[in-house]
N, C-alpha and C positions, 0 to 999 in steps of 0.2 A: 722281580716284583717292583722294582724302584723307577725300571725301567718302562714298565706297562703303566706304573700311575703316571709318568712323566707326560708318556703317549699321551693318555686321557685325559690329566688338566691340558693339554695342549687343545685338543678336537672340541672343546668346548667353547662355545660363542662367549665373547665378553658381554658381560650383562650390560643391557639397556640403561641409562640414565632415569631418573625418574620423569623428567619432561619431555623425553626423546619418547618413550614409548606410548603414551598421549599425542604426542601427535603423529608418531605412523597412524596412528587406530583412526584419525582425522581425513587422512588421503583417500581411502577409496570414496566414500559420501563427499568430499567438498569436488573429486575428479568428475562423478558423475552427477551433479548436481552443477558445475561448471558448464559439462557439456551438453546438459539440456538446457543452459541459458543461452550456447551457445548455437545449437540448432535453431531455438526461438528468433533470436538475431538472422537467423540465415531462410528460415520461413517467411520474412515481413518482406523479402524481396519477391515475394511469389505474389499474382496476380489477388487482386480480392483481399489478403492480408496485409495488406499494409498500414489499415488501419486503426491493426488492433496493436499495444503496446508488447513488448517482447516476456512484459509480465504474464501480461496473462494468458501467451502463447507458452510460456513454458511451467504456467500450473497444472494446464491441459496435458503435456507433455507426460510431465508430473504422474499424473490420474493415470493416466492410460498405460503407462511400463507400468506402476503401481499393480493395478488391478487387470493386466495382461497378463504379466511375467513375474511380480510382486516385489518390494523392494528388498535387495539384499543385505543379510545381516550384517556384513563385512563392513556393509555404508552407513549402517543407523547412528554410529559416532556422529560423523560427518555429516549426515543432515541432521542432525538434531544441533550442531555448531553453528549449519547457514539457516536455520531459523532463528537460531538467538543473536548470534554475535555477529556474524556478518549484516542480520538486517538492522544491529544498531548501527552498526557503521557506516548504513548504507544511505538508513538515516539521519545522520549526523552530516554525510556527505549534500543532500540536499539542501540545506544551508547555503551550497555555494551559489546556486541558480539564484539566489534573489539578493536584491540590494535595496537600504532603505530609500532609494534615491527612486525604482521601479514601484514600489509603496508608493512612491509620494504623486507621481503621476497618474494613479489610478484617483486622485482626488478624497478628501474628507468622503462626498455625497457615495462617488465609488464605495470604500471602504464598508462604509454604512451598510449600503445595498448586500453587501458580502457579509458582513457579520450577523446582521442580523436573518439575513438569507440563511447563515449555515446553524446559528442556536436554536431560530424556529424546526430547522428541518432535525435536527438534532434529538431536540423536544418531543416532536409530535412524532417522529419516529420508535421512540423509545416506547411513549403513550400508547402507541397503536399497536407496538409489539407485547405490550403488558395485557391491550385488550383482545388480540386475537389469540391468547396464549402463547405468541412464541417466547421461546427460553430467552432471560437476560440477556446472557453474553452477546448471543446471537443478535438480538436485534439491538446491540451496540454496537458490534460489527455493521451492519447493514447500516447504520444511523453515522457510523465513521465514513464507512464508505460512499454511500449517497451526499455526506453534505460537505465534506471537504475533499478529499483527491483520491477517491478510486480504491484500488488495488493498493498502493503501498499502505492508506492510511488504515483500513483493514486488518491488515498485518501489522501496522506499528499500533494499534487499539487494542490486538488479543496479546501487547508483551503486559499487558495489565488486565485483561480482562479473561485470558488466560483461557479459552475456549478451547474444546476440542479441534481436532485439523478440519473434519467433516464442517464444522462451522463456517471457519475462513475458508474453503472451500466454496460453501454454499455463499457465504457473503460475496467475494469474489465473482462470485454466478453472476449475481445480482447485478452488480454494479455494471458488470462486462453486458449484459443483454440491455438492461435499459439504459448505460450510455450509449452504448452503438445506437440503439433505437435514436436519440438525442441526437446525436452526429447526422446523421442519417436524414432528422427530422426537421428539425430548428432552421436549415438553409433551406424547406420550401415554404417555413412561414414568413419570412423576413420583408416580403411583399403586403401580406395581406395585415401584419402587425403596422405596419408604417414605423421603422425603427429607422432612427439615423446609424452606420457603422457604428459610430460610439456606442452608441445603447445595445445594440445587439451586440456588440464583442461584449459588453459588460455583462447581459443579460449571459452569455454564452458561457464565461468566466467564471460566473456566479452559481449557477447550476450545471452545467454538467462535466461529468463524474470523473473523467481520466484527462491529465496534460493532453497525451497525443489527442483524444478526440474534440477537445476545445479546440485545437490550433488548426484540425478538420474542420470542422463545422464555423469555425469562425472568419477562417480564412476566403468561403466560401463566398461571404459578401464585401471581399474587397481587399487590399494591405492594411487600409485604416481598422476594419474592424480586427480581422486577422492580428494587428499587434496589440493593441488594446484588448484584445479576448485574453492572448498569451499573460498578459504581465496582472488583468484581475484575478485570473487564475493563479498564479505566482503566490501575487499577495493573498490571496486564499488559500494555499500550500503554509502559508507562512502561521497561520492558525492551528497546524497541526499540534503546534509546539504546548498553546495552552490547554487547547482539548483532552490530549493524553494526560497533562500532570492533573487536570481535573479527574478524568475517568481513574488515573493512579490515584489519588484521594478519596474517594470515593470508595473504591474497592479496598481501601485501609480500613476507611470508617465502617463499612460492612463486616471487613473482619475480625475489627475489634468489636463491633458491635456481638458477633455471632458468639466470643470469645476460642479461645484454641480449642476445646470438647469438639466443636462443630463444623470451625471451618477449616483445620487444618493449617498450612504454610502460610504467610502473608504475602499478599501482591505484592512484586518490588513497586518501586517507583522509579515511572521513567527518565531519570537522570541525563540518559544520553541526549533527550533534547535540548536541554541545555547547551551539548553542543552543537549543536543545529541552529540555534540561534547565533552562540559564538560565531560561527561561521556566515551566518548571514552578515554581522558586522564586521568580521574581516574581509567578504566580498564588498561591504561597503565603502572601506575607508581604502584599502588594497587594491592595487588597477593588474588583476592578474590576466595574464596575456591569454587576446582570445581563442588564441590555436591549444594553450593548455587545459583551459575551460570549456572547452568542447570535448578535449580526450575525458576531462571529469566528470563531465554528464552522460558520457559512454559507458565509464568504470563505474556509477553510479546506477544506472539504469540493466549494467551486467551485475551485479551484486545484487538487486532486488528482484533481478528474476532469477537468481541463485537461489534466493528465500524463497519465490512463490514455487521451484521447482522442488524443494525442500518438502512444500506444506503439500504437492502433491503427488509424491513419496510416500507420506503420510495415511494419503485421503481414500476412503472406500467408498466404491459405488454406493455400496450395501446401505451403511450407515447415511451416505448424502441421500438415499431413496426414503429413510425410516423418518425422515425430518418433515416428508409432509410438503403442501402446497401454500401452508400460511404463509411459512419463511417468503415463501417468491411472492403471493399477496401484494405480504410487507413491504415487499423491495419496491412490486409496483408502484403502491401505495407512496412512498420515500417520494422515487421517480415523477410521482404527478404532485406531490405539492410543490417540491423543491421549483421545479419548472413553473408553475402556476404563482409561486408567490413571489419568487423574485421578479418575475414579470412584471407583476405587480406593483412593486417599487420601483424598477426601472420606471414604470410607464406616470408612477406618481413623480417620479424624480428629475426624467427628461427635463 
């Protein structure tokens, strides 16, 4: 007898730690939400996609196993970790691409042009979404994504406005069709606008919707415009930072307003920008070597298609169909003021 219990405390696994066994459960979802960032990255090499960011190549990705083959339980850990945590990291990391020194050469008048560019579109996006009926969240989403940077700022707007994935989804739609339309567009007006480089990089900067497709469309009419598009863009990246702890205040005052009976848990607040700024002033005053700052904007850009591959994991045809034709309206709608009114000031500001 003494001899048989001996056996059997033997053949018994030593128990798991308490933090060891959280994160096995983490490995499969962060393995295959890696490797559809990583296919993404290796699709932009293919004819015709190069110019879509590896983001939003791999929300696509995302949808399609999702709603092909469905995603498995084993991973739900694990994406549900690269949409929270990984994409604060991801954006914290984006801090390093800009320096106030890159600010400071887009000018006062610049600057201007951009802020006031992205709070009007901000604004009447929001308005417009209240008047066609689409849902809150949603058309914050779309009014992140239309007026500051695309796909990441989408995803960094629902860590507070807390949307379903079918939303970010749908937002992400949005911003991906009518920038490329933008990229696409903007290099055969540059003639008939009468824009100097400068003004159309700024104008370029200004409005439209993803890094990569600014530095497409901008580079289009020249180097001058081309850098100059890059770095207003930046500095409008650099806005992400106040927009979110706004939309996190916001969604505070909502939900004390609503009180706990009604709204349930309370929005965090987006704290990690904070370090995102941090970091903007350690690229500033810190000369970090350019070979390493390239691998960071790699590892940064693989991380936030971690998260968009994450959200579309998540995402159902089903539910992105039940949403309707406003939501895309909307986005148009986003699309053509943003474009129009910065123009606008560019053309009063020249």
């Amino acid at each position: 007898m003494a001899a048989r219990s001996h056996a059997t405390f033997i053949a018994q696994p030593a128990p798991r730690s308490g933090l060891a066994a959280p994160l096995l459960a983490l490995w499969p979802g962060l393995a295959l939400t890696a490797a559809i960032a990583a296919a993404a990255f290796g699709l932009r090499q293919l004819p015709y996609l190069g110019g879509f960011s590896p983001m939003i190549l791999a929300i696509v990705i995302g949808m399609a196993l999702h709603n092909v083959l469905g995603t498995p339980a084993r991973a739900r850990p694990g994406v549900a970790f690269a949409m929270r945590r990984i994409l604060r990291a991801a954006i914290v990391l984006l801090g390093l691409q800009l320096t106030a020194a890159q600010v400071a050469e887009v000018g006062g008048t610049g600057l201007a042009v951009i802020t006031l560019t992205l709070v009007a579109t901000f604004l009447f996006t929001v308005w417009l979404g209240r008047r066609l009926g689409v849902e809150r969240g949603l058309a914050e989403l779309i009014a992140a994504g239309t007026s500051i940077c695309g796909a990441s700022a989408v995803i960094a707007a629902n860590t507070v406005t807390r949307a379903p994935d079918e939303d970010v989804a749908y937002a992400v739609a949005c911003v991906t069709v009518f920038g490329s339309i933008a990229m696409l567009g903007y290099p055969l007006l540059v003639g008939a606008l009468d824009l100097s480089p400068q003004a159309y990089g700024l104008w370029a900067g200004a409005s439209i919707h993803e890094i990569a497709q600014v530095v497409a469309a901008a580079y289009q009419d020249g180097t001058a415009a081309g850098e100059f598009g890059t770095i207003a863009k930046l500095s409008r990246v650099m806005l992400l930072a106040p927009v979110i702890m706004c939309l996190g205040l916001a969604a505070a005052r909502r939900a004390r307003r609503q009180g706990a009976d009604a709204g349930g848990a309370r929005p965090p607040m987006p704290w990690f920008v904070l370090g995102f700024l941090a970091l903007v002033g350690v690229n500033s005053v810190v000369n970090i070597p350019a070979e390493l700052k390239a691998h960071l904007v790699v590892a940064t850009s693989f991380l936030l298609s971690m998260a968009l591959a994450a959200m579309g994991l998540e995402t159902s045809f089903a539910k992105l169909k039940a949403k309707g034709a406003r939501p895309f309206a909307l986005g148009f709608a986003a699309f053509a003021f943003i474009a129009g009114f910065s123009l606008m000031l560019v053309k009063i500001t020249a």
